[in-house]
C-alpha positions in Angstrom: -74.1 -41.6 19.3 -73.8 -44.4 16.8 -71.2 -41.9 15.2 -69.1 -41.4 17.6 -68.4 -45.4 18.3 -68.2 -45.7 14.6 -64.5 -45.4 14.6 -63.6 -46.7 17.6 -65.4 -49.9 17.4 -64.8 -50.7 13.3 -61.2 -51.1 13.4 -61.3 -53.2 16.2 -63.4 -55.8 14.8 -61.7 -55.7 11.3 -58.9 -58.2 12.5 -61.6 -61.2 13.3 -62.7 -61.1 9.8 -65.4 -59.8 7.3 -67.8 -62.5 8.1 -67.8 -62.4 11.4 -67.8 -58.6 12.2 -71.6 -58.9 10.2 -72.1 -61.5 12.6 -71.6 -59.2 15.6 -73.2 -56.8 13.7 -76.7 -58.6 13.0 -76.6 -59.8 16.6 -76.9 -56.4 18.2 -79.1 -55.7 15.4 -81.7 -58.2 16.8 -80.3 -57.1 20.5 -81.0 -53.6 20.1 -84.5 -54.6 18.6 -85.4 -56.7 21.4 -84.5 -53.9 23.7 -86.8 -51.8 22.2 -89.8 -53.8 22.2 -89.6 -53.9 26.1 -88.1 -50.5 26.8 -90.5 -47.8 29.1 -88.5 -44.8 29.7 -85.5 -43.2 28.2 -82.3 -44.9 29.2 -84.1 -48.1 27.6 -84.7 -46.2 24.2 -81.2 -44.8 24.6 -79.8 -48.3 25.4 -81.4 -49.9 21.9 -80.2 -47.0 20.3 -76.1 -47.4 21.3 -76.5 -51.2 20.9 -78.1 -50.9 17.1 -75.3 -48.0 16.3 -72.6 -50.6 17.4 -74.2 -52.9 15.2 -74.1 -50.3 12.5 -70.4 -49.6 13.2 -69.6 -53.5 13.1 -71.4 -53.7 9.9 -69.1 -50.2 7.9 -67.5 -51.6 5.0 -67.5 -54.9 5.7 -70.4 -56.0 3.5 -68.7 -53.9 0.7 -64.9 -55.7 1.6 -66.6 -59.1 1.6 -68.3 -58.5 -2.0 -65.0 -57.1 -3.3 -62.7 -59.8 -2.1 -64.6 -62.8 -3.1 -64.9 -61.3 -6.3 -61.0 -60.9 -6.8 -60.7 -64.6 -5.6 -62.0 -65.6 -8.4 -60.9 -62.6 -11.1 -63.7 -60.9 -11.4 -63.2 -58.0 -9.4 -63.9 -55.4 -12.6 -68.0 -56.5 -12.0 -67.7 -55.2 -8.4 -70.1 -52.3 -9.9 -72.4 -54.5 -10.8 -72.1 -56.9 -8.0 -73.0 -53.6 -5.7 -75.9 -52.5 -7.9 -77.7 -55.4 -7.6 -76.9 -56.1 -3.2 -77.9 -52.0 -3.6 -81.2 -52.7 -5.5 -82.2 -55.7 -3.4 -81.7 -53.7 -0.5 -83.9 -51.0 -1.8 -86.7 -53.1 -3.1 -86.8 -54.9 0.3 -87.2 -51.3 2.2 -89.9 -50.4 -0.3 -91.8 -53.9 0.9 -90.9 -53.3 4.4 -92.3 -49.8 4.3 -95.8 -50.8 2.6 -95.9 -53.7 5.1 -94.9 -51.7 8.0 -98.0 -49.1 7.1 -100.3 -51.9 7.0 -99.5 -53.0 10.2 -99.5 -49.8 12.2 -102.6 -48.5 10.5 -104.9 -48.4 13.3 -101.6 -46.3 15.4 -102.3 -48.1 18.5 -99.6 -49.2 20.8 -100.0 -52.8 20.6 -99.4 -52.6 16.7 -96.1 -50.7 16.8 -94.9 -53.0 19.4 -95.9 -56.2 16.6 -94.2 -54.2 14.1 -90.7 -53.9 16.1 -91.1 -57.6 16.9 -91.6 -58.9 13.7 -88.8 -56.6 12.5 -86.6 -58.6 15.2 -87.5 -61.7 14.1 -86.7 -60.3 10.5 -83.4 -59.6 11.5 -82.8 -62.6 13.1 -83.1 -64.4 10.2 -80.4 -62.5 8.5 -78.8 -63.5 11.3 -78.6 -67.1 10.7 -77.7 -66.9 7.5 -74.8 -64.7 7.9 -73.4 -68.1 9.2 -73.6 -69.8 5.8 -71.3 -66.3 4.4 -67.5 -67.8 3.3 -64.5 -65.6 4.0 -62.8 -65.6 1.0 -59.0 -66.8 0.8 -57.4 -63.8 0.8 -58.8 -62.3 3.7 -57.7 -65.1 5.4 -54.5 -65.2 4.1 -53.8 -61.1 4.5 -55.7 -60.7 7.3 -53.5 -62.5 10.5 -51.5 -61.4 13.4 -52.1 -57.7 12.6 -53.4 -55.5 15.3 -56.5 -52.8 15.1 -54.1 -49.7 15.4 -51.8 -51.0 12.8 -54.5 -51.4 10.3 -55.9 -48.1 11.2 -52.7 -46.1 10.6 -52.0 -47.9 7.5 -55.6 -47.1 6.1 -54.8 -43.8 7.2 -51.8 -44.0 5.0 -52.9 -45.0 2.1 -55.8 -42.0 2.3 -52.9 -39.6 2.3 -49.8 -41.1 0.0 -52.3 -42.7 -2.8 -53.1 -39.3 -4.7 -55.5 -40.8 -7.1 -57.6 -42.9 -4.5 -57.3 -39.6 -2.7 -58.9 -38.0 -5.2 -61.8 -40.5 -5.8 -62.5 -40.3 -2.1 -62.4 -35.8 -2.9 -65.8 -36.5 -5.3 -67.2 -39.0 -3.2 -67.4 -37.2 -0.8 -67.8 -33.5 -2.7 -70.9 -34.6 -4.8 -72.9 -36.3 -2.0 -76.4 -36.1 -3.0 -78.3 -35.3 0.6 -80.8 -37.7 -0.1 -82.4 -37.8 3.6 -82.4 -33.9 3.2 -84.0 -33.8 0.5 -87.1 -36.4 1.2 -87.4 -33.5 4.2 -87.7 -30.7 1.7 -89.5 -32.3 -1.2 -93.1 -32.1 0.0 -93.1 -28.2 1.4 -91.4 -27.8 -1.8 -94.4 -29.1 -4.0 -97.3 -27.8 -1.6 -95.4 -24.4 -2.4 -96.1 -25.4 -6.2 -99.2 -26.4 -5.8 -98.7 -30.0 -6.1 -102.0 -32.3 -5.3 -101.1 -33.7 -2.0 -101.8 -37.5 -3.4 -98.9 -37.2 -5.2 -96.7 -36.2 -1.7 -96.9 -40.3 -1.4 -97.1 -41.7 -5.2 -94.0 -39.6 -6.2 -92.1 -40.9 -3.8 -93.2 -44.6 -4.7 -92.4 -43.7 -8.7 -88.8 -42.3 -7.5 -88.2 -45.3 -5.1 -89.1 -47.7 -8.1 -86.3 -45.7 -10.3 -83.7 -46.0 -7.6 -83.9 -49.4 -7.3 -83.6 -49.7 -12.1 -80.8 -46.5 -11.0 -78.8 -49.3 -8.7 -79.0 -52.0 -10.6 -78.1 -51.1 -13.9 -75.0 -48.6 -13.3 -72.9 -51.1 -14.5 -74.1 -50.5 -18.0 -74.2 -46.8 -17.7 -70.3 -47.2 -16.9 -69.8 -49.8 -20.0 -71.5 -47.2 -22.4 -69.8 -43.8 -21.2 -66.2 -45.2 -19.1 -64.6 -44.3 -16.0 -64.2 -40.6 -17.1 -67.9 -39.9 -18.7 -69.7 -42.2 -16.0 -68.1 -40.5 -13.3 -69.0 -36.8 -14.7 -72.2 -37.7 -15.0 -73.4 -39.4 -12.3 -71.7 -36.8 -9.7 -73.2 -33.9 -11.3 -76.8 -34.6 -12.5 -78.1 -34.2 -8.9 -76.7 -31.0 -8.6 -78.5 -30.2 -12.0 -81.5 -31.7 -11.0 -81.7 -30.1 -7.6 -81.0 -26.4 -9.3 -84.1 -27.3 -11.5 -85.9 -28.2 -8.4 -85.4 -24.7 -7.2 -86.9 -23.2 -10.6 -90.7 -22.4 -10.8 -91.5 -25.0 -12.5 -95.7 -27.1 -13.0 -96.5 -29.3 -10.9 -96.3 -31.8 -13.4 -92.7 -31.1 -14.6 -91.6 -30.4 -10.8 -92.9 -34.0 -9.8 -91.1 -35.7 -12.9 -87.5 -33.6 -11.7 -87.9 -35.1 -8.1 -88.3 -38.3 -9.7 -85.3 -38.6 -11.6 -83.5 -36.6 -8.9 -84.1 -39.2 -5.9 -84.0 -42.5 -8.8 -80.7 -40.7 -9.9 -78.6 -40.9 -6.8 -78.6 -44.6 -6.9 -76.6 -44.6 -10.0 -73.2 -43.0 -7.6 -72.4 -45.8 -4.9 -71.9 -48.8 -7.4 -69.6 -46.8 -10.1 -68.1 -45.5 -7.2 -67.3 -48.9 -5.0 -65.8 -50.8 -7.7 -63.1 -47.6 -8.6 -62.4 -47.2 -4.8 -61.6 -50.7 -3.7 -59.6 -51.4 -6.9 -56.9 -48.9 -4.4 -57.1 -50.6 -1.1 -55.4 -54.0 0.3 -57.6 -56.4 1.7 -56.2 -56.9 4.6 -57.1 -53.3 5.5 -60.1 -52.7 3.0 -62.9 -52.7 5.7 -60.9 -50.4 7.9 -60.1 -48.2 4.9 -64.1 -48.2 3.6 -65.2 -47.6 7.7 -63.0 -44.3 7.5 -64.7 -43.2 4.3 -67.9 -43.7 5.3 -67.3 -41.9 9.0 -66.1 -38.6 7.0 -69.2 -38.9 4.8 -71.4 -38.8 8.2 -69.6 -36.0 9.1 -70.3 -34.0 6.2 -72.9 -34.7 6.0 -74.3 -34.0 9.3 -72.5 -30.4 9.4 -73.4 -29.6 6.2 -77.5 -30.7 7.4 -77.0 -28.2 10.0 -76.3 -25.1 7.2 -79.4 -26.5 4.6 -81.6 -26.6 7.6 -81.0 -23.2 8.3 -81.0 -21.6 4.7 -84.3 -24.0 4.3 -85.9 -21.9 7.3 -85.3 -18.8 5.4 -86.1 -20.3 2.1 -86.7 -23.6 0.4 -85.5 -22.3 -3.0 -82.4 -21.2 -1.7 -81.8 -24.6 -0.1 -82.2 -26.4 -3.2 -80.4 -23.6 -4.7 -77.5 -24.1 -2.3 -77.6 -28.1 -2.4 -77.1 -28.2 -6.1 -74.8 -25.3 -6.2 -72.5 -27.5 -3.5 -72.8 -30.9 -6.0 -72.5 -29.0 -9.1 -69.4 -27.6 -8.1 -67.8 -30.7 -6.1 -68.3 -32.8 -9.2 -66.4 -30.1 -11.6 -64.0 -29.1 -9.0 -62.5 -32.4 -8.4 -63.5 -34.6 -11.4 -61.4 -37.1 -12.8 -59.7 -36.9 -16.0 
């Protein structure tokens, strides 16, 4: 549902400014937990659910467009990698808190705990909230941004998808060598008790490849500075794909937990390298719209391409892994950029 209203809603609020569509956005955010905390039936739960996917639809590319353009206010738009890695990072490490938190608090699965969880997460939110108020709108949004309506900016972002042939391109592998990262923390644990795995390590490899997504984030950047555009690129699109065939081989439990590790930490290392190449094609007046458009084709994909690895995964996990790094592999040679 939330990705359907994605890109009706997105555009609209692009012409009120970067700041305050995550305004809007964190405010349904806390609406649609509220909600939750006092819904009893179904049309409650389904009401949280539109209001947070608004809020999620508010929120496409704007966090992305505000980083970029107060970057390029200043001249320093080539350390929008690094800007991303480290917003990407913090993000991640926060989850990784939230989760452990969140466990301790619904440990005893009662109702009444779950209930304190959601609340807390509201007030959580809330605070975001508040300080989204204290965000600047840089200059040239400001500047770029006026007297332009929703469907203009949406046809011109549409334009410059289809006349710009090397942003056209970039968006090609983006979209190409997506990692399936939710499908893969699905398959990951049948996966290992098919290898024999201990089951401890179902939970602490996760932990170890959480803590190496959040170093994978952070320092892209340098991985770019040592290797450039071209050899960053190559690398960081197709090393899931690798990883993913090895995940398929029969390998020890050992060396299968140490694959899954580097797999999952390695798929960090894409959205930095790739946000910092992308924006460097789009105006800012339109770069929210632009980055909103992106991001509804990825959900796309990805959701039609979750309905084919669910189904090869039925028949055989291998083959799904097979197929999954087969898919990356391929995107990342296929449409590389030289």
């Amino acid at each position: 549902m939330a990705r359907c209203l994605w890109p009706r809603s997105r555009p609209v609020s692009w012409p009120i400014g970067s700041k305050r569509s995550i305004n809007i956005a964190l405010a349904l955010q806390v609406l649609g937990e509220v909600v939750y905390i006092f819904a009893d039936g179904y049309w409650p739960f389904a009401l949280a659910a539109v209001i947070g996917g608004l809020g999620f639809a508010f929120s496409s590319g704007c966090v992305e467009a505000l980083v970029y353009d107060s970057l390029k206010t200043i001249g320093h738009e080539n350390e929008m990698s690094k800007a991303m890695g480290f917003i990407n990072s913090a993000q991640r490490l926060a989850n990784l808190l939230a989760f452990a938190a969140g466990g301790l608090l619904v440990i005893n699965l009662t109702q009444e705990r779950f209930v304190l969880a959601i609340a807390i997460t509201a007030c959580a939110v809330a605070v975001g909230w508040l300080i989204s108020f204290t965000l600047g709108e840089p200059q040239i949004e400001l500047e770029q941004g006026d007297g332009e309506s929703s469907l203009k900016l949406l046809v011109d972002g549409i334009r410059t998808l289809r006349s710009n042939r090397p942003f056209r391109r970039l968006v090609v592998l983006a979209l190409a060598t997506i990692p399936f990262s939710d499908y893969l923390l699905n398959l990951y644990q049948p996966r290992f008790v098919d290898a024999g795995v201990p089951s401890v390590w179902l939970g602490w490899a996760l932990a170890l490849a959480s803590g190496i997504s959040i170093l994978g984030a952070r320092y892209a950047y340098w991985l770019e500075a040592r290797l450039g555009t071209k050899g960053s690129l190559l690398l960081v699109t197709s090393l899931p794909g690798v990883l993913y065939l090895a995940m398929a081989m029969a390998l020890p439990p050992t060396l299968l937990v140490l694959v899954f590790c580097v797999l999952y930490g390695s798929m960090t290392l894409k959205d930095p390298i790739f946000s910092g190449h992308l924006n460097k094609h789009i105006e800012s007046r339109n770069r929210a719209t632009v980055l909103s458009l992106i991001s509804m084709f990825s959900g796309i994909y990805v959701a039609l391409m979750g309905l084919l690895i669910g189904r090869i995964g039925d028949f055989s996990l291998t083959y799904a892994f097979v197929f999954m790094g087969i898919v990356v592999l391929m995107g990342s040679l296929l449409f590389r950029v030289d």
